[in-house]
C-alpha positions as a printed Julia matrix, in Angstrom:
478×3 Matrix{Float64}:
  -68.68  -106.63  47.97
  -67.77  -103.47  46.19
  -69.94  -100.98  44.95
  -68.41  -101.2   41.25
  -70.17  -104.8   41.5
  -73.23  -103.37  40.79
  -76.18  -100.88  41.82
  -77.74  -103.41  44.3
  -74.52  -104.99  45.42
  -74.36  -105.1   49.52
  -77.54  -103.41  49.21
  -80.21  -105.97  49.88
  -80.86  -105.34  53.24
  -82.01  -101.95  52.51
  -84.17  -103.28  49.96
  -85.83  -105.44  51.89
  -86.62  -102.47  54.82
  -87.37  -100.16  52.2
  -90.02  -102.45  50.66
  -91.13  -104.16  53.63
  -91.27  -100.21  55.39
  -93.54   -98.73  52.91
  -95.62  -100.97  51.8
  -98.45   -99.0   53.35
  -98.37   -97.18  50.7
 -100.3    -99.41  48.66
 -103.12   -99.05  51.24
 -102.75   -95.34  50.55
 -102.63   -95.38  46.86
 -106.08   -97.93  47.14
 -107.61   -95.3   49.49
 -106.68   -92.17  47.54
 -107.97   -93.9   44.36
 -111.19   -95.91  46.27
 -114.07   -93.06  45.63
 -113.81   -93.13  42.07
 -115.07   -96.55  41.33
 -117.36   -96.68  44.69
 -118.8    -94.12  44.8
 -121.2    -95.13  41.73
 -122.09   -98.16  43.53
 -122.7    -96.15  46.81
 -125.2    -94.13  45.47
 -127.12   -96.92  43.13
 -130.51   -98.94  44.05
 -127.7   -101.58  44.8
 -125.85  -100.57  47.74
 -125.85  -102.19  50.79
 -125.56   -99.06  52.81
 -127.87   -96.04  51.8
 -126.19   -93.04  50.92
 -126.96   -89.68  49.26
 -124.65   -87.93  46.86
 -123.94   -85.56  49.88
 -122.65   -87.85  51.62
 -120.69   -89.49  49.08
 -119.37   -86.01  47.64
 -117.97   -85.7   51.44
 -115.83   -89.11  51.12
 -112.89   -86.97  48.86
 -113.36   -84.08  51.64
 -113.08   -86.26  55.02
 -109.91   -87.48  53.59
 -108.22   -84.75  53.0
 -109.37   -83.12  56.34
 -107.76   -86.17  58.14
 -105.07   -84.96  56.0
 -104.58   -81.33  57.51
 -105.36   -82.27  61.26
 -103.06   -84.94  61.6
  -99.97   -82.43  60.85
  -99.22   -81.73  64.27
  -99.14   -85.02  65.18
  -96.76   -86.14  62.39
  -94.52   -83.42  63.66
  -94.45   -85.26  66.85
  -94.93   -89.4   66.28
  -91.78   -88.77  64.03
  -89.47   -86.95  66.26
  -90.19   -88.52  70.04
  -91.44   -92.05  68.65
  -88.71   -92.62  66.05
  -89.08   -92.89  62.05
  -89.83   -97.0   62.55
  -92.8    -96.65  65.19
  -94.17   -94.21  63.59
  -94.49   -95.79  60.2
  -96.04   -99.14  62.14
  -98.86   -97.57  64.11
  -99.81   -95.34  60.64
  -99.9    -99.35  58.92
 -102.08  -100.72  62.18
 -104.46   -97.33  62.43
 -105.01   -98.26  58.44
 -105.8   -102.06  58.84
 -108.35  -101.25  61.43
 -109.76   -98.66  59.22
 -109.75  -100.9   56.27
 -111.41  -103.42  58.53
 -114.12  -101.07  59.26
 -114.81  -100.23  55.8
 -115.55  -104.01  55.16
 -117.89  -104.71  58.25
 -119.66  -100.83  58.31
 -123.13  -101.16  58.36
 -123.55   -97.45  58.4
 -121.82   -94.48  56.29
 -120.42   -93.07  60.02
 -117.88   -96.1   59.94
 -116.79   -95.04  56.46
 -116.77   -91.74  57.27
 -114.43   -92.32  60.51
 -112.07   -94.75  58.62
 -111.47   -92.28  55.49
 -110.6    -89.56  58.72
 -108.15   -91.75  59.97
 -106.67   -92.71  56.29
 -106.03   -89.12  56.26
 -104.46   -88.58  59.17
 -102.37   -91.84  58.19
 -101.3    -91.45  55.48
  -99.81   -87.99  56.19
  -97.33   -89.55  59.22
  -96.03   -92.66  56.93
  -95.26   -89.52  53.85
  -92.84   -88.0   55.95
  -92.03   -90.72  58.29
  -91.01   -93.15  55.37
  -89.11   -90.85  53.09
  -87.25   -89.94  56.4
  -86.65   -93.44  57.19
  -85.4    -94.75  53.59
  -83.2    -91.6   52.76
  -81.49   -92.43  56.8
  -80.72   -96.13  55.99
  -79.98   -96.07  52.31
  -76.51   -95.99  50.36
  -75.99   -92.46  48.81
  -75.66   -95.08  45.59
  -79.68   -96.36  45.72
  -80.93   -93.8   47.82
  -82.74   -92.15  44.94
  -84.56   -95.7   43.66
  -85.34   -96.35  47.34
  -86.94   -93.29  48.06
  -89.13   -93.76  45.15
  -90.22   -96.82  46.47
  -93.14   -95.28  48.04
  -94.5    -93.75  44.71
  -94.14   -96.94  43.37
  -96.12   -98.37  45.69
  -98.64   -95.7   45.76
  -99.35   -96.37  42.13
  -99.84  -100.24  42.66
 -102.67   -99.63  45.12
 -104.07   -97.17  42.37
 -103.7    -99.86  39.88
 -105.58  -102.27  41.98
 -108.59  -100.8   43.07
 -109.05   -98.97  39.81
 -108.84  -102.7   38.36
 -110.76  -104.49  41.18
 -113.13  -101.8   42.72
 -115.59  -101.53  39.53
 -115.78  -105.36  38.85
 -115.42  -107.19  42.37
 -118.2   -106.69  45.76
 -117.65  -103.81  47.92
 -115.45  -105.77  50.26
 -112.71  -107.19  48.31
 -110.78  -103.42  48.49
 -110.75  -103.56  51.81
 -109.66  -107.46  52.2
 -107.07  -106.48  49.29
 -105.55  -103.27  51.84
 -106.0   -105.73  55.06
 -103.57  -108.36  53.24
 -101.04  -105.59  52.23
 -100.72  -103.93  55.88
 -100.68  -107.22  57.19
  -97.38  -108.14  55.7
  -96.0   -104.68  56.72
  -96.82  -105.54  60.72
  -95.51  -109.25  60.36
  -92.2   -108.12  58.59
  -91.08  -104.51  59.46
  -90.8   -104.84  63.12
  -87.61  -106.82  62.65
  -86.35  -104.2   60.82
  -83.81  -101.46  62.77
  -84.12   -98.25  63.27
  -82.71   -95.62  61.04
  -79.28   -94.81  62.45
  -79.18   -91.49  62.02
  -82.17   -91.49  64.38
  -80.61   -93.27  66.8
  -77.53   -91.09  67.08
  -79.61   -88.46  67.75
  -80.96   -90.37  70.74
  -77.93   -91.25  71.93
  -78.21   -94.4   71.52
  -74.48   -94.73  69.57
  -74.46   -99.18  69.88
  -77.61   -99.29  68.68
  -77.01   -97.25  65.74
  -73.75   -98.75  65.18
  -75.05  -102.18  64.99
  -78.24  -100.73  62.29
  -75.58   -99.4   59.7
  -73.56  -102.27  60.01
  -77.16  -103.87  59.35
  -77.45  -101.69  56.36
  -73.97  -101.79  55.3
  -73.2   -105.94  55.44
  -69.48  -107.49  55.07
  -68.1   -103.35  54.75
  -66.05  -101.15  56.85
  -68.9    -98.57  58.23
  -66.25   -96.75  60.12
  -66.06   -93.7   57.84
  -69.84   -93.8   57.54
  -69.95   -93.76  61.13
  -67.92   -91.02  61.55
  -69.74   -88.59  59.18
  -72.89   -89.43  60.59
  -71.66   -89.1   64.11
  -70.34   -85.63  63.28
  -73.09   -84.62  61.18
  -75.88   -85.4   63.9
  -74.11   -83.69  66.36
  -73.3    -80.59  64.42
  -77.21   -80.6   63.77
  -78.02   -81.15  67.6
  -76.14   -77.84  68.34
  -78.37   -76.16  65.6
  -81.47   -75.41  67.02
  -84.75   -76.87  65.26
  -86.98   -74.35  65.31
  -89.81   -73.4   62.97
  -88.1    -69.77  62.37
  -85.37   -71.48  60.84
  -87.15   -72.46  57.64
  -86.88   -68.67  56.72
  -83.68   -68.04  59.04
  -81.27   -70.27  58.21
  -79.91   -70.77  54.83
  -79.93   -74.49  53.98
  -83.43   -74.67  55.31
  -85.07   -71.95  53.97
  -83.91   -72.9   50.29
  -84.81   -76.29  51.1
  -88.51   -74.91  51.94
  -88.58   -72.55  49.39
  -87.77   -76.18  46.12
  -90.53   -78.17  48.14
  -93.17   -75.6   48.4
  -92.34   -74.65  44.67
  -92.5    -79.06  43.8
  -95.32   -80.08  45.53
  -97.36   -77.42  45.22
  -95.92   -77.3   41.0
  -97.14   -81.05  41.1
 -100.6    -79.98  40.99
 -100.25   -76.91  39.21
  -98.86   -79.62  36.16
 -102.57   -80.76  36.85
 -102.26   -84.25  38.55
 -104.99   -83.81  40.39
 -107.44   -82.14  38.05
 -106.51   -85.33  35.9
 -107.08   -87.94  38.2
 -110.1    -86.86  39.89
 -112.19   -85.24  36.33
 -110.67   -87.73  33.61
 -113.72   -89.15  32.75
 -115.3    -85.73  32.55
 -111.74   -84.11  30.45
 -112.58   -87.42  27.45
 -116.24   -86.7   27.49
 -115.62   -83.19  26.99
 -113.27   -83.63  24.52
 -116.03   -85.82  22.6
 -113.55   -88.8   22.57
 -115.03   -92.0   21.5
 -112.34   -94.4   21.34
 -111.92   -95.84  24.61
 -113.98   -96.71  27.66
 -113.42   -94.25  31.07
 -113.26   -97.69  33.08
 -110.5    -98.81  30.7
 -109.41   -95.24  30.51
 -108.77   -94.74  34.65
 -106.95   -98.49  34.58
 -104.72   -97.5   31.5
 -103.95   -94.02  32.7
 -102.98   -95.71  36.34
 -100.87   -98.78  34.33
  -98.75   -96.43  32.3
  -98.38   -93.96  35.22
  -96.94   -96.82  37.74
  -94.22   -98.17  34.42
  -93.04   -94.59  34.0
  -92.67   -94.74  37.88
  -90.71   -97.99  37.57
  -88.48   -97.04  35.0
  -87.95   -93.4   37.32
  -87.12   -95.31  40.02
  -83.91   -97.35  38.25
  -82.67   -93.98  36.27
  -83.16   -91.33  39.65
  -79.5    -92.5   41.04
  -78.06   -92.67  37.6
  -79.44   -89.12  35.15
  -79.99   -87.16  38.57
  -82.78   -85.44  39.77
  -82.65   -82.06  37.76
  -82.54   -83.69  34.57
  -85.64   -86.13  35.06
  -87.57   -83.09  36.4
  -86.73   -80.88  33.14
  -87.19   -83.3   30.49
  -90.39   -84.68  32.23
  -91.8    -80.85  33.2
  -91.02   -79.93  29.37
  -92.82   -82.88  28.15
  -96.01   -82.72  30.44
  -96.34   -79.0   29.77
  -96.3    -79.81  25.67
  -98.93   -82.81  26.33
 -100.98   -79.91  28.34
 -100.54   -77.26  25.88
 -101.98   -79.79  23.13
 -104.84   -80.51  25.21
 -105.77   -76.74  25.59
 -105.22   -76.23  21.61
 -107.55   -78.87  21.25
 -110.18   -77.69  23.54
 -109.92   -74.1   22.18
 -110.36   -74.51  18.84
 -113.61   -77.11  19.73
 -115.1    -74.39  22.03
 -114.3    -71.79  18.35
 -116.04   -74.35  16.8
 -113.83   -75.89  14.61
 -114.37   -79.46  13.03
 -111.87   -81.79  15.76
 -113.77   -85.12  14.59
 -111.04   -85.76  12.28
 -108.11   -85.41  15.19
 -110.76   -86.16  18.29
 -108.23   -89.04  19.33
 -105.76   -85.67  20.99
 -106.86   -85.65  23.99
 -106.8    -89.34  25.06
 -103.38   -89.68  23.75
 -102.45   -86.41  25.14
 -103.13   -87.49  28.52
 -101.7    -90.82  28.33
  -98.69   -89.05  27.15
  -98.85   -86.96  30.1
  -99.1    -89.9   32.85
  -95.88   -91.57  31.58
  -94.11   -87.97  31.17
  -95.67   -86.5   34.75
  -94.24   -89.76  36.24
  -90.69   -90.23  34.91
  -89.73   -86.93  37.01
  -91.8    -84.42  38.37
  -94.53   -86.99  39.65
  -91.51   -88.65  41.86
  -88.59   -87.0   42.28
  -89.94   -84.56  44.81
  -90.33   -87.26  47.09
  -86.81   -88.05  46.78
  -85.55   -84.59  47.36
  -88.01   -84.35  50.73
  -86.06   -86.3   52.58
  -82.66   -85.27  51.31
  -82.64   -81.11  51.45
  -83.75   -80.79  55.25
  -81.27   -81.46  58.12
  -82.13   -84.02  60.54
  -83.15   -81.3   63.44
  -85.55   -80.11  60.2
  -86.88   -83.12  58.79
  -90.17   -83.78  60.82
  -91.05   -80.32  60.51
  -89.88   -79.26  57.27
  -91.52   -82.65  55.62
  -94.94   -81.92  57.24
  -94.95   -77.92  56.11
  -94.13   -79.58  52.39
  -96.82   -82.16  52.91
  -99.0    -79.36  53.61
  -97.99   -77.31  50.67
  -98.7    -80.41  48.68
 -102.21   -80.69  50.16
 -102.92   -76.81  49.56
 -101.64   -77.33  45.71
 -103.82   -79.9   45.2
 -106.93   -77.5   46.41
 -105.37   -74.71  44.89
 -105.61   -76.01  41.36
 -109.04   -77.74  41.38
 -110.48   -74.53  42.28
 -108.7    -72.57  39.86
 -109.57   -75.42  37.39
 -113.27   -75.24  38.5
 -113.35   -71.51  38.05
 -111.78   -70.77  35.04
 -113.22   -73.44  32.96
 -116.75   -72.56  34.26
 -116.27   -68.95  33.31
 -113.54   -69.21  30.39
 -113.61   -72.74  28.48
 -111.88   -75.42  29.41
 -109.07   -74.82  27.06
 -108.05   -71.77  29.63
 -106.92   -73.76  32.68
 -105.19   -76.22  30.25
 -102.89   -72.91  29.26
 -102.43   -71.8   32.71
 -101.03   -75.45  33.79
  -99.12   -75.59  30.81
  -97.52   -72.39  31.32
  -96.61   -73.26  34.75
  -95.13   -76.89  33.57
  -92.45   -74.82  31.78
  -91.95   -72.23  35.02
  -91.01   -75.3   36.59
  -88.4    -76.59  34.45
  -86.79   -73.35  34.25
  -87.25   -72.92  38.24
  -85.53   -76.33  38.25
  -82.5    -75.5   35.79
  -81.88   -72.09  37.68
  -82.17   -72.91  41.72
  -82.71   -76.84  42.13
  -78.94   -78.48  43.14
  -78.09   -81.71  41.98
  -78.15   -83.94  45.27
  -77.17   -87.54  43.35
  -74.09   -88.96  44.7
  -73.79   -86.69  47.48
  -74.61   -87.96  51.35
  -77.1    -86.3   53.08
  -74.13   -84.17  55.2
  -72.96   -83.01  51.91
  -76.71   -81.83  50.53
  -76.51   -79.31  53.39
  -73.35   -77.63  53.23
  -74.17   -77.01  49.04
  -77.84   -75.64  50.63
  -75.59   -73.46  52.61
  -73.09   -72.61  49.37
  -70.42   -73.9   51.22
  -67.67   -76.25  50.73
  -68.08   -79.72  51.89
  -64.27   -81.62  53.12
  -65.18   -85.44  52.88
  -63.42   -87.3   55.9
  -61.92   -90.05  54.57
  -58.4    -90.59  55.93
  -58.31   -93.07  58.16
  -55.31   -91.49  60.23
  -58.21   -89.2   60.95
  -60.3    -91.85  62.19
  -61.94   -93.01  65.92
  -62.85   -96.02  67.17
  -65.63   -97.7   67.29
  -65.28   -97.73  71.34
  -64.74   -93.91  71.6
  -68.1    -92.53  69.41
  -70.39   -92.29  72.58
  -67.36   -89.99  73.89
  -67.53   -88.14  70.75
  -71.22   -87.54  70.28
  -71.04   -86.34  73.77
């Protein structure tokens, strides 16, 4: 097949890993979003297991402290275990944490399994992204990569739709079903050639891309790869050089500025206080139960529709428009809230806010909410990757803390309206960051992304009087 056949053409076994690879991240998404609806139960006459609000206050915190201490072992698991292992004991160390959420018969086991969902959840977000961006077509790379946000917003979906309605155990049966697929279908997956090069292990990877890459001629492929690993190999990996060399130390400088921007557009002041944003804004119109599951829907279709356009508009261009459009949903929130804290009569117009920030999941979400993911694994080398994707996954953590303390702060002392401004504000900074500094990596493989990190001129090798055989690449990577 040729690629002018289509998008997916000679693509479907990349589908299938991608999918089958991160489907975790459903488990995630249902564990990120599982507090919210049971934590009211928890706490009632009804519970099975007594807990105070301490306690269940502490549930959000464990998580994300699972979160911070499993960083140096993500830096690790990813490099000496490979991108595949890696991502299959994160799905088995969540299935017996799910499985210990539906048989605890005391908050410890609760407590221990939200640890570990920490901890897991921070190997399989750089594992996977390193994985999917390794195996995929420069062509679907982009829709592939978002995969995982996709995914992420399913499990939201789910236990924002099941958790408030269904016992305390059918989350946890839901996330034991979803990993279970993962372990009984990714292990027949390969590993990610690029990976494997850098092993050593040249038949091995020759036989994954030719996996990855059915009924084509992968000896150009092969040869770029072959010559980009080992160029990469001879580059040492140290932390320095995310401030010493070039490519790296712009590619550190767009994540830290993304994922830490992701929260400063106010994701997670809007996931974690919507019900508290309506009622403040006096809405009356719709239901926070109905609300949450509404927010979550729209937020996972914008995600969908990303996913197909990513490869297609580029990555720049979804993160303007969508940073532009989020910041103008924000600003109308904090107009809104301003002139209700002046006192001004908002009855008449009370239905802003709700639409505001149902405007703002589907515009967060076409760009800014998943393209950073994307970009993760494409801007570091491969001698960079585990640690360059763990310091951005900590720079995402530290956003999200970052702005629910300056949200907690300001609109304690100032009026809510005043946070709404300052997120706003920094919506735009964003898209103007983006249009100044951000390169556009569609189309380009992930050799390419470097050299234009680097400002320098990338020579694709595709004569094939230029070319080696097949037999001679462990000579050559030698």
């Amino acid at each position: 097949m040729q690629e002018s056949d289509g998008l997916f053409s000679g693509t479907k076994t990349q589908l299938f890993a991608a999918i089958s690879g991160t489907l975790f991240a459903i488990s995630d998404g249902m564990s990120y979003g599982w507090t919210a609806p049971v934590i009211p139960y928890l706490i009632s006459e009804e519970s099975h297991l007594k807990t105070t609000k301490f306690e269940a206050e502490w549930l959000e915190s464990c998580l994300m402290f699972g979160s911070f201490l499993g960083l140096p072992f993500t830096i690790y698991f990813v490099d000496k275990i490979g991108r595949k292992k890696s991502l299959l004991l994160a799905a088995f160390i969540s299935l017996i944490s799910w499985i210990m959420i539906a048989t605890a018969d005391r908050m410890l086991f609760i407590f221990i399994a939200r640890f570990s969902f920490g901890v897991t959840a921070n190997t399989s977000f750089v594992a996977a992204p390193i994985y999917v961006a390794e195996i995929a077509d420069h062509k679907i790379r982009g829709f592939l990569s978002s995969v995982i946000y996709v995914n992420m917003l399913i499990g939201l979906v789910i236990v924002y739709t099941v958790g408030p309605f269904l016992p305390f155990y059918v989350p946890p049966l839901v996330g034991i079903a979803v990993l279970s697929i993962e372990l009984s279908t990714f292990p027949f997956m390969p590993e990610s050639p690029y990976y494997l090069f850098h092993q050593g292990r040249v038949e091995a990877a020759i036989k994954s891309l030719e996996y990855f890459r059915p009924h084509r001629d992968v000896t150009v492929e092969l040869r770029n790869i072959s010559k980009a690993v080992a160029r990469q190999k001879a580059e040492p990996g140290r932390f320095l050089d995310l401030v010493l060399a070039r490519n790296s130390r712009k590619a550190i400088i767009i994540m830290t500025v993304l994922d830490v921007g992701q929260h400063l557009c106010a994701l997670s002041v809007i996931l974690m206080n919507l019900h508290v944003i309506l009622e403040a804004a006096g809405s009356i119109y719709m239901n926070s139960n109905v609300a949450a599951i509404l927010f979550a829907v729209i937020m996972l279709i914008a995600a969908c529709l990303a996913s197909l356009r990513v490869d297609k508009y580029g990555r720049k261009a979804l993160i303007i428009i969508s940073t532009i459009l989020t910041g103008l949903c924000l600003l109308s929130m904090a107009v809104y809230f301003h002139l209700k804290l002046r006192e001004y009569d908002v009855r008449a117009v009370s239905w802003i806010p709700i639409v505001a920030v149902m405007l703002y999941a589907a515009s967060f979400k076409v760009g800014i909410g998943i393209v950073p993911i994307v970009l993760t694994a494409e801007l570091f080398s491969s001698n960079m990757k585990a640690i360059g994707m763990t310091i951005s996954d900590l720079m995402y953590v530290a956003g999200s803390i970052v702005s629910l303390q300056c949200y907690q702060w300001l609109s304690n002392t100032y009026g809510m309206h005043v946070p709404f401004y300052v997120f706003a504000g920094s919506s735009f900074c964003i898209a103007l960051f983006t249009l100044l500094y951000i390169p556009e990596t569609k189309g380009k493989t992930l050799d390419e992304i470097q050299y234009l990190l680097k400002g320098e001129e990338y020579v694709r090798t595709d004569s094939r009087s230029n070319l080696i055989s097949s037999k001679s690449y462990s000579t050559f990577v030698e």
